[in-house]
C-alpha positions as CSV (number, residue, x, y, z in Angstrom):
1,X,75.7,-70.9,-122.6
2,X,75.0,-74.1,-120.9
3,X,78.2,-76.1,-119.9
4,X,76.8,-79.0,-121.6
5,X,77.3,-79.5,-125.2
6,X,75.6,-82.6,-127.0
7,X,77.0,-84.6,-129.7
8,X,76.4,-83.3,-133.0
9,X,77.1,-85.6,-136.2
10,X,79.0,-82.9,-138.7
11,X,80.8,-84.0,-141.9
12,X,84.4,-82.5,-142.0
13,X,86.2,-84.1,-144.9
14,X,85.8,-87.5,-145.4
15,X,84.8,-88.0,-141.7
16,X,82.5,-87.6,-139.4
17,X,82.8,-85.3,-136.2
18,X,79.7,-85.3,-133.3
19,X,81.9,-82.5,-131.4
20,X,83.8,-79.4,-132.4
21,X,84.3,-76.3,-129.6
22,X,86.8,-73.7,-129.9
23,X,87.1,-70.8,-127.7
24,X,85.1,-68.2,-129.8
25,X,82.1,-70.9,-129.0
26,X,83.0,-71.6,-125.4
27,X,83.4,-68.0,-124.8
28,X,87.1,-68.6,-123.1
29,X,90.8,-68.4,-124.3
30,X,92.5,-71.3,-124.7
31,X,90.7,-74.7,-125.3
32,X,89.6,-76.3,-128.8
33,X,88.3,-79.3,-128.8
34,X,86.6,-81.9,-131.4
35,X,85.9,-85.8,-131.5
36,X,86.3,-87.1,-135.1
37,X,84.5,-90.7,-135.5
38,X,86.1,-92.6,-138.7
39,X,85.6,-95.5,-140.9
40,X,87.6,-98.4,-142.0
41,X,89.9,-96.8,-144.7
42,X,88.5,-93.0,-144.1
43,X,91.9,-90.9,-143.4
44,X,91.7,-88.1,-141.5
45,X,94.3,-85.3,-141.8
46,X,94.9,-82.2,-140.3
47,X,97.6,-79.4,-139.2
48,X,98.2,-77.7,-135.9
49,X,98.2,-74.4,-137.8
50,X,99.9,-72.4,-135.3
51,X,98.7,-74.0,-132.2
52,X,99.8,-76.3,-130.0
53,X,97.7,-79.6,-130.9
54,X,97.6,-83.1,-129.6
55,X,95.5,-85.8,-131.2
56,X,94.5,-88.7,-129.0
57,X,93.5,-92.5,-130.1
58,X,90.4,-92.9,-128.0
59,X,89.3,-96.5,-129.4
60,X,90.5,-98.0,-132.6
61,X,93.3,-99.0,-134.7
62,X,95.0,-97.3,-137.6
63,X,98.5,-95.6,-139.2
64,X,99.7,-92.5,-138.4
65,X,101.9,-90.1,-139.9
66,X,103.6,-87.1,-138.4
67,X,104.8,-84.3,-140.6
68,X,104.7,-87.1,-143.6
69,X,106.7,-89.6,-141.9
70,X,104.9,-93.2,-141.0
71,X,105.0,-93.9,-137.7
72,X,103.1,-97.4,-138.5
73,X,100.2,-98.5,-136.0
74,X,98.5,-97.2,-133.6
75,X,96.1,-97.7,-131.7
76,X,95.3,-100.8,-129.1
77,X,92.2,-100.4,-127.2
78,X,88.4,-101.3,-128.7
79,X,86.7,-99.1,-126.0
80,X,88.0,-96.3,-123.8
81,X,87.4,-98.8,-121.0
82,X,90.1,-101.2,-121.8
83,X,92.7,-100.9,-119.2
84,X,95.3,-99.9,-121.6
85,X,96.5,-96.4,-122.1
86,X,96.3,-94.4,-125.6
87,X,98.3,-93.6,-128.4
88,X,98.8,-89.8,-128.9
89,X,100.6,-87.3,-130.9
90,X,101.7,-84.1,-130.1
91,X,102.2,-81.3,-132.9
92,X,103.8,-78.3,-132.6
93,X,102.7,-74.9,-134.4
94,X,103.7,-76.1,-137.7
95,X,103.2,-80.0,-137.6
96,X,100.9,-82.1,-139.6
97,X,99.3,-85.4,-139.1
98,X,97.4,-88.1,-141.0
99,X,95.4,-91.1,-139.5
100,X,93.9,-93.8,-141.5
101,X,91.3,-96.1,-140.0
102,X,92.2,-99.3,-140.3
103,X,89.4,-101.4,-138.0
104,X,85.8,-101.0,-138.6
105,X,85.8,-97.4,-136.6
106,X,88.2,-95.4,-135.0
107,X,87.5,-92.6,-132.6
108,X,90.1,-89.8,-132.4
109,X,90.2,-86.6,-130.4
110,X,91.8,-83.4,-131.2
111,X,92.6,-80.9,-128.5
112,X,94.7,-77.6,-129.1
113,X,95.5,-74.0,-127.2
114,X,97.4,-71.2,-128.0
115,X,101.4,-71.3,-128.6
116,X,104.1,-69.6,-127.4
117,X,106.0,-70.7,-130.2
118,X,109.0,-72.8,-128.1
119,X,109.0,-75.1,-131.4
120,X,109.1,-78.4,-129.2
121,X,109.7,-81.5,-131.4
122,X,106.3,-84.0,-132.5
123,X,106.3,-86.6,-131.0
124,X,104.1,-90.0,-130.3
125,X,103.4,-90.5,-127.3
126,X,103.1,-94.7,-126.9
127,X,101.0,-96.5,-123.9
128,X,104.8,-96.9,-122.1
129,X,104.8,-93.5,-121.9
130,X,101.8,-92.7,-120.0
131,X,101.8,-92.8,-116.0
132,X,98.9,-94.2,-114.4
133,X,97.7,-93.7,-111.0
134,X,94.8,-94.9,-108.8
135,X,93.8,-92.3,-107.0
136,X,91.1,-91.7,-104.2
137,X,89.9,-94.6,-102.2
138,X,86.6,-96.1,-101.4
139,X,83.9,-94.5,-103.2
140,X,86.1,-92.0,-104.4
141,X,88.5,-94.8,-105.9
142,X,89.2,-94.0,-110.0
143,X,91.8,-94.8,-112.7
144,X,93.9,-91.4,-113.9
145,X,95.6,-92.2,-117.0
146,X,98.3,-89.1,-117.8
147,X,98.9,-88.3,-121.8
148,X,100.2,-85.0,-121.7
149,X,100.7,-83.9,-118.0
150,X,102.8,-81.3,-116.3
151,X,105.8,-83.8,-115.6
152,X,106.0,-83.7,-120.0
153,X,106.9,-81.6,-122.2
154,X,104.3,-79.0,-123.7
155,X,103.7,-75.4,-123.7
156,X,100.0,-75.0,-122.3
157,X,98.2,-78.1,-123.0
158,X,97.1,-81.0,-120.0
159,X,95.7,-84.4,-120.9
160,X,94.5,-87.2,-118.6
161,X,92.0,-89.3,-119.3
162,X,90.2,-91.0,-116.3
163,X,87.7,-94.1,-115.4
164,X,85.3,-94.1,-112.9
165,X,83.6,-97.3,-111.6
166,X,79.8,-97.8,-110.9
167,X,78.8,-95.6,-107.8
168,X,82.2,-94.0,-107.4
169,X,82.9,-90.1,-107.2
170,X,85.1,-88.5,-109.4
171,X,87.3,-84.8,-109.5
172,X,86.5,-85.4,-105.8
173,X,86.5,-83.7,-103.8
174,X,85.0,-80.5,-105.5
175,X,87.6,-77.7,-106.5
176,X,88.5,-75.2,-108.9
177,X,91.2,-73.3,-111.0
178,X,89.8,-70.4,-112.5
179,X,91.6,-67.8,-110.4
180,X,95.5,-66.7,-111.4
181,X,97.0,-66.3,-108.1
182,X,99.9,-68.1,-107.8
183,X,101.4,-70.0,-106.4
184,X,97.6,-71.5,-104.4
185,X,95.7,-71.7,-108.2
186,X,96.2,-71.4,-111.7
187,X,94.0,-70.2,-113.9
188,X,92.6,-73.2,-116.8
189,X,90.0,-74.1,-118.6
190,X,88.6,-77.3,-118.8
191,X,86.9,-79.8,-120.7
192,X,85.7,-83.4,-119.7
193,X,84.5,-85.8,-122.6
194,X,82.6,-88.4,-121.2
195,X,81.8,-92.1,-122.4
196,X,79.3,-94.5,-120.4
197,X,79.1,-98.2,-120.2
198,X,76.5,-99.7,-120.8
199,X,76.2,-97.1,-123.0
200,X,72.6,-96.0,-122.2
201,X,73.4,-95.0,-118.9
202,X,74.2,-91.8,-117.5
203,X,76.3,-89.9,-114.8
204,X,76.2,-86.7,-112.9
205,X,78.2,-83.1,-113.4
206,X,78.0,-80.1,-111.2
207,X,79.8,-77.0,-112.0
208,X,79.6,-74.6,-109.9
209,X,80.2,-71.4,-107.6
210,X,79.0,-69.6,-104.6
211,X,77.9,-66.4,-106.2
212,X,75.1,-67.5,-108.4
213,X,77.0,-69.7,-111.2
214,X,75.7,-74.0,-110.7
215,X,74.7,-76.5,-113.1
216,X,74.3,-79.8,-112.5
217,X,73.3,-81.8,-115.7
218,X,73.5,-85.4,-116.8
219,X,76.1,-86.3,-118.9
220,X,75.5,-89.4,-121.3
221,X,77.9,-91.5,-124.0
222,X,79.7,-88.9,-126.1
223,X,78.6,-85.9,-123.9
224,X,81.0,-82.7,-123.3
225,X,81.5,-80.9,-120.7
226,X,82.7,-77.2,-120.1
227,X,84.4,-75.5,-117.1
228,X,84.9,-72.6,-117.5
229,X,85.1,-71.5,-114.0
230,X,84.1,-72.6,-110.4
231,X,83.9,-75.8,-108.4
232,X,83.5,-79.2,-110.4
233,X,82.9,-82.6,-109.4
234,X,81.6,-86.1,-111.5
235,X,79.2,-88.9,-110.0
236,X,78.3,-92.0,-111.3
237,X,75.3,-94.1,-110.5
238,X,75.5,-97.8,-109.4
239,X,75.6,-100.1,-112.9
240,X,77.3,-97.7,-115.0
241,X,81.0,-96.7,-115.2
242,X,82.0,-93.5,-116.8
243,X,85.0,-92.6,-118.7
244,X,86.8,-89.0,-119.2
245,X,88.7,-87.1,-121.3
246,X,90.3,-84.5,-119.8
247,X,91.8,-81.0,-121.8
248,X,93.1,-78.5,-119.8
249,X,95.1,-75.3,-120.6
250,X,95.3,-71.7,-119.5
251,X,98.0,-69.1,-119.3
252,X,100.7,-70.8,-117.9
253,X,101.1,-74.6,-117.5
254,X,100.1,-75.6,-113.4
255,X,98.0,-77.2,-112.0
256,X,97.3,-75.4,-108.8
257,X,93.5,-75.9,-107.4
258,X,91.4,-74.6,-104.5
259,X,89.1,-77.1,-103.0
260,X,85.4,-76.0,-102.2
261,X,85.8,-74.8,-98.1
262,X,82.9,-77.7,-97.4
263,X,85.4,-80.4,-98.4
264,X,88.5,-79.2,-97.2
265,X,88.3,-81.5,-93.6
266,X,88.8,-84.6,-96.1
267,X,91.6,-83.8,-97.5
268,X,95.0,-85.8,-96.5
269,X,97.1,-84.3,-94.3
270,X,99.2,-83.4,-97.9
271,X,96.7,-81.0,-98.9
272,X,96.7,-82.4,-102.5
273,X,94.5,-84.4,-104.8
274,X,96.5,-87.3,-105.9
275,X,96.8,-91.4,-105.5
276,X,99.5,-94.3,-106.4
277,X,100.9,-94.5,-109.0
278,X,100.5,-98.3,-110.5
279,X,102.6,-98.0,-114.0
280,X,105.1,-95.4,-114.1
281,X,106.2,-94.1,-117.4
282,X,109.2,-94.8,-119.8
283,X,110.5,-91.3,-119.3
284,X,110.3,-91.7,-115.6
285,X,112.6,-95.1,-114.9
């Protein structure tokens, strides 16, 4: 199966969907995935139904409701690329949601993995609640936005979205975490959903390990990306910026990474991947 996966327009309900993985179709564990595009006054409604789920505004305003109780609107941002951070719920195994379009279109992404049944309390998740960091510098230099990262509570699932500008790297340098050896790696899989703008541009993806396993495909506006194992990195061309979605989960809930050996000598005397962070969140002080 080829990492990428193309958008596909798929009626579920009353909406429309252009991408819907779960782990029988990936041929992993722990990731589902899907990307429901809605209407002004289309409602879309679902259940975690006994996984852990988190449902993410990507562009769009509307209501919500969690386990039948309003939470009134949400939702800020026209495209992925406005410098604001999105609204997102988080369900537990038995939470429900509802959210009605109420702007010309809405974009909404549903990510979910296994649970281990801690019954954790739904929650939205506001803009104040997100960290954000700028991380890298120079050409590597990117926004990481952090919806449902380690430093919050969840049982398996990770979600960061981030922005890439015109000609900048991204997941730089190249590593992995598809090995379960702590405490250097944990094992998770990984999906990046990626957005372009302009929107008829494109950026690079390489996936990849030293034993055979490397694909490096274009990725264009609405494109997904697997990883289901080995090195990964994102490029973008000059004139286009590129925006991901990131969903991450494996066994348990760490992110520990090896860097590909050739990159290693650029690394900060730290040893870790990580930037500033420019707005921390509400949870933090």
């Amino acid at each position: 199966m080829s990492v990428l996966i193309r958008p596909q327009m798929k009626t579920t309900g009353e909406v429309q969907s252009t991408i819907d993985i779960t782990p029988e179709s990936a041929g992993w564990q722990y990731v589902s995935f899907a990307v429901y595009q809605l209407k002004e006054g289309q409602t879309l409604r679902g259940a975690a139904n006994g996984r852990e789920t988190a449902v993410v505004i990507l562009s769009g305003v509307g209501k919500a409701e969690l386990n039948g109780q309003s939470l009134g609107q949400i939702g800020e941002r026209n495209s992925v690329f406005d410098e604001i951070a999105p609204y997102a719920l988080y369900l537990s195994e038995d939470a429900s949601y509802q959210i009605s379009c109420a702007s010309p279109s809405m974009e909404v992404a549903v990510a979910s993995a296994p649970t281990t049944h801690q019954h954790l309390a739904p929650r939205l998740i506001r803009p104040e609640d997100v960290s954000v960091e700028l991380r890298g510098e120079g050409n590597t230099r990117r926004r990481i936005q952090h919806i449902l990262d380690t430093d919050q509570e969840a049982e398996h699932l990770i979600i960061v979205e981030a922005i890439t500008p015109a000609g900048n790297w991204s997941s730089f340098p190249p590593h992995k975490h598809d090995t379960e050896n702590p405490p250097h790696e944990a094992y998770l899989e990984e999906t990046y959903y990626h957005h372009i703008s302009p929107a008829e541009g494109f950026a690079f993806q390489r996936v990849y390990t030293y034993d055979g396993f490397d694909e490096t495909v274009a990725v264009h506006d609405g494109d997904l990306v697997l990883v289901p194992k080995g090195y990964h990195v994102v490029s973008t061309p000059p004139g286009f910026d590129d925006y991901y979605l990131n969903v991450m989960a494996g066994p348990h809930r760490v992110w520990k990474y090896q860097v590909d050996p050739a990159f290693r000598r650029l690394l900060p005397p730290s040893g870790s991947i990580t930037g500033s962070i420019v707005r921390p969140s509400a949870s933090k002080g």
